[in-house]
C-alpha positions, -999 to +999 in steps of 0.1 A: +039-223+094+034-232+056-006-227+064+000-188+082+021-183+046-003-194+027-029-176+039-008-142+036+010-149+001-020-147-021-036-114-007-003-096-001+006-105-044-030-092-051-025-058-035+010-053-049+001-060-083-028-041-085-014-012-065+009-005-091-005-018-122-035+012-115-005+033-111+011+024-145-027+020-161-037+058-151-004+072-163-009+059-199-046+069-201-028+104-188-005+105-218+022+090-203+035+049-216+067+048-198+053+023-175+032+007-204+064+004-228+077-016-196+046-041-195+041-027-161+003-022-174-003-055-165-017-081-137+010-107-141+024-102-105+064-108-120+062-074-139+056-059-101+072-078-074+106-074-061+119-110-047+130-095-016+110-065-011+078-079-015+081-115-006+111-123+015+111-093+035+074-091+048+078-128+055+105-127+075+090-102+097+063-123+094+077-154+106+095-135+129+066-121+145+074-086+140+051-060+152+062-039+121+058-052+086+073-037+059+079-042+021+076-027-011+074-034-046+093-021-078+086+011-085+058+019-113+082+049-137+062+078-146+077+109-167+052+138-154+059+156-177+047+136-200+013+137-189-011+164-204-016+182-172+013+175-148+005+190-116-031+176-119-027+144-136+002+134-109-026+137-088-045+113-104-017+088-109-006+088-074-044+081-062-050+054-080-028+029-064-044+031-029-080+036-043-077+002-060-063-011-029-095+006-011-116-015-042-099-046-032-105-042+005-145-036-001-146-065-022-129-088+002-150-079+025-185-085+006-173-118-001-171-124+039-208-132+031-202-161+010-179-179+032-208-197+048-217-217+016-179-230+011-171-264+023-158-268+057-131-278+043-116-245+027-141-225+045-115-216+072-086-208+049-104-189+026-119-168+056-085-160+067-073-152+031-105-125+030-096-110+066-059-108+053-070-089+020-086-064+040-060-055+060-033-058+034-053-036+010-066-011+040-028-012+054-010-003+018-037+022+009-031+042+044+007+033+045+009+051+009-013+081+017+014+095+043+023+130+028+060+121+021+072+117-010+080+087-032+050+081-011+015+082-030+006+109-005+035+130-009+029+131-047-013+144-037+000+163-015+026+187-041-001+185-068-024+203-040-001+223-019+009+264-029+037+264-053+062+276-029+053+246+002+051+219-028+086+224-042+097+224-007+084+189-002+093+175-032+126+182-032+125+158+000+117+128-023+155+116-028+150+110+008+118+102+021+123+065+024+149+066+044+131+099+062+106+070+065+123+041+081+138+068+104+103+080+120+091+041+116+121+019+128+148+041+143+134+065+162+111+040+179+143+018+188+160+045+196+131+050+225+131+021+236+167+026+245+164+057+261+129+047+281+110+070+262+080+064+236+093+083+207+069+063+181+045+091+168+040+078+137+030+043+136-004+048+167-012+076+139-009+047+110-024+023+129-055+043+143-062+058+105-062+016+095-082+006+117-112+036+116-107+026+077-115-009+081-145-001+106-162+017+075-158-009+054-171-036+074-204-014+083-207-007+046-205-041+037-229-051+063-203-071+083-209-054+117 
């Protein structure tokens, strides 16, 4: 049990804290130091992690043996208006959370290639540390890039959309996480109660994961 933790803790704390600390770092280069006046610029992982959110929940579900894992962190503050170009620049800072997820997840798995020359040892646990990264990273980066706000990809998608869909859709933010855990939790249970497969949603996560991670590994020269 403690060795399954330990080889989750580590890559799961990575991802978080970079996740948002490119949020908070973009938004300040943007014109906006809300986040940096918060020390939320920053790799220490206490300025990002929630106790519960991002540690106690995912390993409970963990532990648990959930088929579902779910967490989150605290949320990186951003006054968009603040930035020099809004609709453009929330664009930027709502990318750059899963593309340093998508960095972490390349660079976990070039290292795959080193593992060999580790002793036997740690060569096992740090193996499983590398294939966790990847997931984590390839996981939060997808999970994030579903077009509903607070989500990353809700925020792309009203800096992209017409004016008139986009202020449609971001008036949904107040409720997107719960619109969220609806489509992701509920409605499957809900299903399963009625003998129907009412999960569209997480086969449409899961696929988009795992054609993410197959380019990685060929990119990387792992397959």
């Amino acid at each position: 049990m403690i060795y399954v933790v330990s080889t989750w803790l580590l890559p799961v704390i990575i991802a978080i804290t970079f996740h948002e600390a490119a949020h908070a770092y973009v938004a300040r280069l943007l014109g906006d130091d809300t986040a940096s006046r918060l020390g939320r610029v920053s790799l220490n992982p206490l300025k990002h992690i929630d106790p519960f959110g991002t540690i106690v929940l995912p390993g409970l579900l963990l532990l648990a043996r959930s088929p579902f894992l779910f967490g989150y962190a605290k949320p990186v503050p951003v006054n968009f208006r603040a930035l020099r170009n809004p609709r453009r620049d929330m664009i930027w800072v709502a990318a750059a959370g899963p593309a340093i997820n998508i960095g972490l997840a390349i660079v976990a798995a070039l290292n795959f290639h080193f593992i060999a020359h580790l002793p036997v040892s740690v060569a096992q646990w740090a193996a499983q540390n590398l294939k966790n990264a990847l997931v984590i990273n390839v996981i939060l980066a997808v999970f994030n890039m579903f077009p509903l706000p607070p989500l990353d990809g809700g925020r792309i998608a009203v800096g992209l959309l017409p004016n008139v869909i986009a202020v449609q859709l971001a008036r949904l933010e107040p409720y997107g996480m719960a619109i969220l855990i609806g489509l992701l939790i509920v409605l499957p249970l809900l299903g399963s109660q009625l003998g129907s497969d009412l999960d569209i949603v997480s086969p449409l996560l899961s696929r988009s994961t795992s054609s993410v991670i197959d380019v990685i590994l060929r990119l990387t020269g792992n397959l």
